[in-house]
Biotite code that builds the C-alpha atoms (Angstrom):
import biotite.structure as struc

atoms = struc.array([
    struc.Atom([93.670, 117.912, 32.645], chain_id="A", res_id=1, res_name="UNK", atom_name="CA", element="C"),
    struc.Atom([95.840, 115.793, 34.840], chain_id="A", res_id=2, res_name="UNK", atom_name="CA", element="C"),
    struc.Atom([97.603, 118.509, 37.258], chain_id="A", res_id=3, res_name="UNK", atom_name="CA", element="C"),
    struc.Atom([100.469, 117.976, 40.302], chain_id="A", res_id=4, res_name="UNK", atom_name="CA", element="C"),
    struc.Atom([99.229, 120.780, 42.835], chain_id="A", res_id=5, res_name="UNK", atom_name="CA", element="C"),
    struc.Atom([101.032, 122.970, 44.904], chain_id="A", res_id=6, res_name="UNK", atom_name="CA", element="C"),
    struc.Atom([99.892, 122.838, 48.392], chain_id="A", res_id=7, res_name="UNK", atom_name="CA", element="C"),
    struc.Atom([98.909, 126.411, 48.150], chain_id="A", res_id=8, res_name="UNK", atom_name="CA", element="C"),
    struc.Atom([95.905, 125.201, 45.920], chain_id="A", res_id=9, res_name="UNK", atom_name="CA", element="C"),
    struc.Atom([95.193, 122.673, 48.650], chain_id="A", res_id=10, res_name="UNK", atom_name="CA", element="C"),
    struc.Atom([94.991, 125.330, 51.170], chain_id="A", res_id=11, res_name="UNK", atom_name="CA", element="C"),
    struc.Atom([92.776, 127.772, 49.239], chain_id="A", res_id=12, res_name="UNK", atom_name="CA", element="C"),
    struc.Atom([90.543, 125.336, 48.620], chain_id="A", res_id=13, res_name="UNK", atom_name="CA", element="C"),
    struc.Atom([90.257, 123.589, 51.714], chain_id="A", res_id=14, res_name="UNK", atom_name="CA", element="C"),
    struc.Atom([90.248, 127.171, 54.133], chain_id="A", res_id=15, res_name="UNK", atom_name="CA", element="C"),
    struc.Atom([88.114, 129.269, 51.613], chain_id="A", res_id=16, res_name="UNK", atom_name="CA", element="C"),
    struc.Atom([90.567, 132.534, 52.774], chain_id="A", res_id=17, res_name="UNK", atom_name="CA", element="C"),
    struc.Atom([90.963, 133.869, 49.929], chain_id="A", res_id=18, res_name="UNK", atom_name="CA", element="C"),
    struc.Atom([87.780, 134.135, 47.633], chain_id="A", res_id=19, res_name="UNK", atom_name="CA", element="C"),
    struc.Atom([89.557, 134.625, 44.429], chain_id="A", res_id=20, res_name="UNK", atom_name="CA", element="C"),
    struc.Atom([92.224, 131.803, 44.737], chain_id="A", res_id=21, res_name="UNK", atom_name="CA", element="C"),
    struc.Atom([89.703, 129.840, 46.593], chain_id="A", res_id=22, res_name="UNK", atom_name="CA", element="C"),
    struc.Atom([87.354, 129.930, 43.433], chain_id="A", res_id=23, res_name="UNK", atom_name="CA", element="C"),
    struc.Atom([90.042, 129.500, 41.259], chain_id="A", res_id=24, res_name="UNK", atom_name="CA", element="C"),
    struc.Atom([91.761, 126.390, 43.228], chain_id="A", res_id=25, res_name="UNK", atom_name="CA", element="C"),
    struc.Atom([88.428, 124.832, 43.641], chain_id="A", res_id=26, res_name="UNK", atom_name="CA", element="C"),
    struc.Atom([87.194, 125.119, 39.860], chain_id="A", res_id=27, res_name="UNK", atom_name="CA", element="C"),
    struc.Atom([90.934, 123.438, 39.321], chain_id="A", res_id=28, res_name="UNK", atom_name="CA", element="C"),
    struc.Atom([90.477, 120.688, 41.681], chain_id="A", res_id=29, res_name="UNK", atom_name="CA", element="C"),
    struc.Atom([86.740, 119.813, 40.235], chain_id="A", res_id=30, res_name="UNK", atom_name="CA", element="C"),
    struc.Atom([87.719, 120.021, 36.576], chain_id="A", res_id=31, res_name="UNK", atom_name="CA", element="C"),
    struc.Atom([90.699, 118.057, 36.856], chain_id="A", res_id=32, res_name="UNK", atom_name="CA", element="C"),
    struc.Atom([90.679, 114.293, 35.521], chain_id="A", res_id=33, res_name="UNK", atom_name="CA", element="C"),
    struc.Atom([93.191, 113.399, 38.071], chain_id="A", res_id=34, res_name="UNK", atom_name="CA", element="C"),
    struc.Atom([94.905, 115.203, 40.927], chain_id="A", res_id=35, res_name="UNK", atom_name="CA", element="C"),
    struc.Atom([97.994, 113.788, 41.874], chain_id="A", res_id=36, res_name="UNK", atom_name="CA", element="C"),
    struc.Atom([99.629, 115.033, 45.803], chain_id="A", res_id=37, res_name="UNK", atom_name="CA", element="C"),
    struc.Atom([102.831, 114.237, 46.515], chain_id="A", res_id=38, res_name="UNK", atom_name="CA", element="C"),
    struc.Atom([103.659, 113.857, 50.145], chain_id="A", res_id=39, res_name="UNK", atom_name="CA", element="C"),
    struc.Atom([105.962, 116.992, 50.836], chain_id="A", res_id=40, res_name="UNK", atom_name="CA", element="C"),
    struc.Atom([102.798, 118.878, 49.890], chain_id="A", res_id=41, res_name="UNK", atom_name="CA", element="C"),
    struc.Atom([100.349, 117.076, 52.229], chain_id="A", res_id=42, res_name="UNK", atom_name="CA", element="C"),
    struc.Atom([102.620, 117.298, 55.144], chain_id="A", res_id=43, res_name="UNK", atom_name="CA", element="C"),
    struc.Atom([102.865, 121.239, 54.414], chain_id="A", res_id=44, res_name="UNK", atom_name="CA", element="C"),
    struc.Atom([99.214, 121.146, 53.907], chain_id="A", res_id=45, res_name="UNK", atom_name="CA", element="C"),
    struc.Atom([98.862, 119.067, 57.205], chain_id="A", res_id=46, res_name="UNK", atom_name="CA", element="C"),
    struc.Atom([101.778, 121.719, 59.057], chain_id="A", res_id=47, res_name="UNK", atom_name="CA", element="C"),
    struc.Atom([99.612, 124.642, 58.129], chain_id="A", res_id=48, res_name="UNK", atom_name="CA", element="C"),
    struc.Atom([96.039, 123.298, 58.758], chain_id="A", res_id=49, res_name="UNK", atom_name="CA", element="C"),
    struc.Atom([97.521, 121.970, 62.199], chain_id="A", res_id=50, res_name="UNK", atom_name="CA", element="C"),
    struc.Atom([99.577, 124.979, 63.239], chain_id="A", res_id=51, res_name="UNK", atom_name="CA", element="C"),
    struc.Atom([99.515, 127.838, 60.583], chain_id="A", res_id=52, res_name="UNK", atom_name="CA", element="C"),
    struc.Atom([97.285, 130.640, 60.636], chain_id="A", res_id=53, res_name="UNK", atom_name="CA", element="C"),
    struc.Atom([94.423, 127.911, 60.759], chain_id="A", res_id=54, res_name="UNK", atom_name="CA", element="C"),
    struc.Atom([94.887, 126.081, 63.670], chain_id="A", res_id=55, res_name="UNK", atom_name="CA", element="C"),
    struc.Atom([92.636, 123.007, 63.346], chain_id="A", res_id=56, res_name="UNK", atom_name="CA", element="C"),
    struc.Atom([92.310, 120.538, 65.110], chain_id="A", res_id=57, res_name="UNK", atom_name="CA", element="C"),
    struc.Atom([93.631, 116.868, 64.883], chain_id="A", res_id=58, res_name="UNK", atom_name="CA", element="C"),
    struc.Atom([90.511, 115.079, 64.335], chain_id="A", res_id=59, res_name="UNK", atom_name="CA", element="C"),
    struc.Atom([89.452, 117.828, 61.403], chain_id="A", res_id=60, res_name="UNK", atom_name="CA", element="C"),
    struc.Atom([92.744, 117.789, 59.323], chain_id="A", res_id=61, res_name="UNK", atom_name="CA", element="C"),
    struc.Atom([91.869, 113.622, 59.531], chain_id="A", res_id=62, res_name="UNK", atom_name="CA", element="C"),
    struc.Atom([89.312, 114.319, 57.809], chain_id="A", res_id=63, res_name="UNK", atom_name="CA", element="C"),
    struc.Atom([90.373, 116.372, 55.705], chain_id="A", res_id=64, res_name="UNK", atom_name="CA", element="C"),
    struc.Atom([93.116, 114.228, 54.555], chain_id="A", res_id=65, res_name="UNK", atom_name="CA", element="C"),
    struc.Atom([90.914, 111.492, 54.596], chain_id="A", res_id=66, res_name="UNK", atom_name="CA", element="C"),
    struc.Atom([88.318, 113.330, 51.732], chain_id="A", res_id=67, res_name="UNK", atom_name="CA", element="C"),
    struc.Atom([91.029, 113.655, 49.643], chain_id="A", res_id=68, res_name="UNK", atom_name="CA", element="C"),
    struc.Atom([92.215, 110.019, 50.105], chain_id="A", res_id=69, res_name="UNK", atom_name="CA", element="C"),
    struc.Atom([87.861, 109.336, 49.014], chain_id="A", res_id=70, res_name="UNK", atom_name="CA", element="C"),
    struc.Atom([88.278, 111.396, 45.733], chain_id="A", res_id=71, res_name="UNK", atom_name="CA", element="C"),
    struc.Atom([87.901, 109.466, 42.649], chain_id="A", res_id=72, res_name="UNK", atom_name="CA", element="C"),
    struc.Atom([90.540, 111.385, 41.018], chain_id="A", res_id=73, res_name="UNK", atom_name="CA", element="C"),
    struc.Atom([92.710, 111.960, 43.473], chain_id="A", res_id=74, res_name="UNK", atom_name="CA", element="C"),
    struc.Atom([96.088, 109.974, 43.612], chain_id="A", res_id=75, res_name="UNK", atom_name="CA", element="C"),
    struc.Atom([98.782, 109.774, 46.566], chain_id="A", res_id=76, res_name="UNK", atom_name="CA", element="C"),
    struc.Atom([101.185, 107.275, 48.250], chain_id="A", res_id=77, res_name="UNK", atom_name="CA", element="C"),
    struc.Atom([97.842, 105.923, 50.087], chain_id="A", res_id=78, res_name="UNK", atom_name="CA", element="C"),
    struc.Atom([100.208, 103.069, 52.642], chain_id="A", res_id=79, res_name="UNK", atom_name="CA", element="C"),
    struc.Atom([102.108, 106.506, 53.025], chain_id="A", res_id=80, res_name="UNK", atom_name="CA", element="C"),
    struc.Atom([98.650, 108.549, 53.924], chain_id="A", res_id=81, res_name="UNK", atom_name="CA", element="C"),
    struc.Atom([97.445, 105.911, 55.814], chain_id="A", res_id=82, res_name="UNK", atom_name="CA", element="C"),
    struc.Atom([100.810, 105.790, 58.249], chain_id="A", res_id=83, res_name="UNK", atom_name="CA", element="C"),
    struc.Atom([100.755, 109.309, 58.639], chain_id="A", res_id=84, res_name="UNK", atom_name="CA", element="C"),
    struc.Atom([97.165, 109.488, 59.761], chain_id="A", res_id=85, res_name="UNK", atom_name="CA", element="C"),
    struc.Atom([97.441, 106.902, 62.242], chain_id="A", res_id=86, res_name="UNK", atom_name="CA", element="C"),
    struc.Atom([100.740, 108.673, 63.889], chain_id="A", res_id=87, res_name="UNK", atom_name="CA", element="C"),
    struc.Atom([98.450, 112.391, 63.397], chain_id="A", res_id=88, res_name="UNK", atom_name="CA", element="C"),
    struc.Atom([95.128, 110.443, 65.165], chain_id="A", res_id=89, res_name="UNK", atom_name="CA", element="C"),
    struc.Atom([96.987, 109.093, 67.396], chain_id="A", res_id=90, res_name="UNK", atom_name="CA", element="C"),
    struc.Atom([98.248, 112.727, 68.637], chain_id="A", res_id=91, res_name="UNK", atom_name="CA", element="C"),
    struc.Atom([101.466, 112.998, 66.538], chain_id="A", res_id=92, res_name="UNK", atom_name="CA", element="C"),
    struc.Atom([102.847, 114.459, 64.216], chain_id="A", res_id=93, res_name="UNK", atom_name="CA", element="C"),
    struc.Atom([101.828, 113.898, 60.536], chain_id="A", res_id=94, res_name="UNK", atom_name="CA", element="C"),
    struc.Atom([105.370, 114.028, 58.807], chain_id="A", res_id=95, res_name="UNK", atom_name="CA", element="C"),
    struc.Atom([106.895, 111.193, 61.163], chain_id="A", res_id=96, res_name="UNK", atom_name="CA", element="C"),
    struc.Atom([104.425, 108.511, 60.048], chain_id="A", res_id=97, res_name="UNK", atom_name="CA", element="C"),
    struc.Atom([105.214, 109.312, 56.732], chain_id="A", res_id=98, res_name="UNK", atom_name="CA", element="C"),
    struc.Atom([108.927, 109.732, 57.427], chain_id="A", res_id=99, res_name="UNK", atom_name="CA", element="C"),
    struc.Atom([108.919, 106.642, 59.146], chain_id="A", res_id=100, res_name="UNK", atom_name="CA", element="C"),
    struc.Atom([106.805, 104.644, 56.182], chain_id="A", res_id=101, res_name="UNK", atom_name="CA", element="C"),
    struc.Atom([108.933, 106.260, 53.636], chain_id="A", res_id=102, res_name="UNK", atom_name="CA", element="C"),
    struc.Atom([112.067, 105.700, 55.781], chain_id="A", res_id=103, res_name="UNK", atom_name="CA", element="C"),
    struc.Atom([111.229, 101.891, 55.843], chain_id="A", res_id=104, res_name="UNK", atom_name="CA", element="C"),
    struc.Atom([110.068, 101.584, 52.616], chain_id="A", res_id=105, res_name="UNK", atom_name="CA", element="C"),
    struc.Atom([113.193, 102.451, 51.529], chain_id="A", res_id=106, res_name="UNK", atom_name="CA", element="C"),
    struc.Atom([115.304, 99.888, 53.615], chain_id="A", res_id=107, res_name="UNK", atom_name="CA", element="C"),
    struc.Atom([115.930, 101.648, 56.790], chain_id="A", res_id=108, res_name="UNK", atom_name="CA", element="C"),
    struc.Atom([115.195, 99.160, 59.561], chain_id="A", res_id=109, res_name="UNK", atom_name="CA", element="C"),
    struc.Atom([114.847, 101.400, 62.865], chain_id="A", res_id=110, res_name="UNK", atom_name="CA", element="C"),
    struc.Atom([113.378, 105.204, 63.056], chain_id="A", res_id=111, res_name="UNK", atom_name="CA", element="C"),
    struc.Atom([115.715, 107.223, 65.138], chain_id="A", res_id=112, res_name="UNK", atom_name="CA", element="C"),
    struc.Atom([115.067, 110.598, 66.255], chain_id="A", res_id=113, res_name="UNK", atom_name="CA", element="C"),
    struc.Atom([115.361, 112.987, 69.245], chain_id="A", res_id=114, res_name="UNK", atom_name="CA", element="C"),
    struc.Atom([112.019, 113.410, 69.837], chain_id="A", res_id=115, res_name="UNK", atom_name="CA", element="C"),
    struc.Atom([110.345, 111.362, 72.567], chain_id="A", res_id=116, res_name="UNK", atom_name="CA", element="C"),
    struc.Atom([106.349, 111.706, 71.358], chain_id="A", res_id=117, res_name="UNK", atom_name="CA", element="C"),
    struc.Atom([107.363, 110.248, 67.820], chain_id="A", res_id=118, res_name="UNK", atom_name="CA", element="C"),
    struc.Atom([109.455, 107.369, 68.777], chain_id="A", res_id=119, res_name="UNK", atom_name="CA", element="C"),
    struc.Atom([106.580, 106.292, 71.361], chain_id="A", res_id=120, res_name="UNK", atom_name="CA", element="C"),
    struc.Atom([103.999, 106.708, 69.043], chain_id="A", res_id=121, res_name="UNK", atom_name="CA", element="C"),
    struc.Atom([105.643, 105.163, 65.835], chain_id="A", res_id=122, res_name="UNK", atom_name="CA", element="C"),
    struc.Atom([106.592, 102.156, 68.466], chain_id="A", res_id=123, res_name="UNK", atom_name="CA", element="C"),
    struc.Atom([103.170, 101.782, 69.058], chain_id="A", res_id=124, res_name="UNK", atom_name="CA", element="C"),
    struc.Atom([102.090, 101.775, 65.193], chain_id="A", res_id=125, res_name="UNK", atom_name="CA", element="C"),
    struc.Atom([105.231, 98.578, 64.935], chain_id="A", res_id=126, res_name="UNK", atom_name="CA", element="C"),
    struc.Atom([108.324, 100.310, 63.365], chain_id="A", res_id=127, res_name="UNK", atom_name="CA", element="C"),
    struc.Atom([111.718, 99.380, 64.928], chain_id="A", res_id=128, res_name="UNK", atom_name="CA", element="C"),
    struc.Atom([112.354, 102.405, 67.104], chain_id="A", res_id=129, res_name="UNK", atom_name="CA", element="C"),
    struc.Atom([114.997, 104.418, 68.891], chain_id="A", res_id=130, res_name="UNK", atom_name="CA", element="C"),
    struc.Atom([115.239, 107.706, 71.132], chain_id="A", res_id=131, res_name="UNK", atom_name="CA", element="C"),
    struc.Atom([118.838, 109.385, 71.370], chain_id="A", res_id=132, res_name="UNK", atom_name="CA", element="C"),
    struc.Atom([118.637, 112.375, 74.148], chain_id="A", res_id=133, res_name="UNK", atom_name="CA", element="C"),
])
């Protein structure tokens, strides 16, 4: 079965807090022929790993991600994954290297935004920034 999951499936699988949903999620996620994540649901997934109930740190949501970018039958916006990891390693926030990528991709040509940390660090990655106070 091909399957679009929810990011609560993600979560169960990946935090193991629930025992029945975890079994359930991760029988899902093994049996399926392809897995396709859309990015609102890995920056939720990201938002509650990061600063949920979980609390993990940078480095281990990376990898995280990262795993499911290795799955064979996993698919994603990987130029998408890829910016949002570097902005996340790099101390940020997930969501703006995506926002930024997708932002782009779609024909803005500078990243705005009010906050400071993002601007400096999506500067840093190349995009066409600026900071409003």
């Amino acid at each position: 079965m091909k399957i679009a999951v929810d990011t609560n499936v993600l979560v169960r699988a990946v935090l193991l807090d629930d025992t029945k949903q975890a079994r359930i999620a991760i029988k899902l996620l093994e049996d399926a022929s392809l897995i396709a994540i859309s990015l609102p649901c890995l920056c939720e997934l990201v938002w509650i790993l990061r600063r949920g109930a979980a609390k993990l740190s940078k480095e281990d949501v990376a990898v995280t991600i990262r795993d499911l970018l290795e799955a064979e039958n996993v698919v994603m916006n990987r130029p998408a994954v890829e910016a949002g990891l570097a902005i996340l390693e790099a101390g940020g926030d997930f969501a703006d290297g995506i926002m930024a990528y997708a932002g782009n991709w779609l024909g803005g040509d500078v990243f705005v935004s009010f906050d400071k940390q993002a601007v400096t660090l999506l500067k840093k990655q190349g995009y066409a920034t600026r900071l409003y106070p």
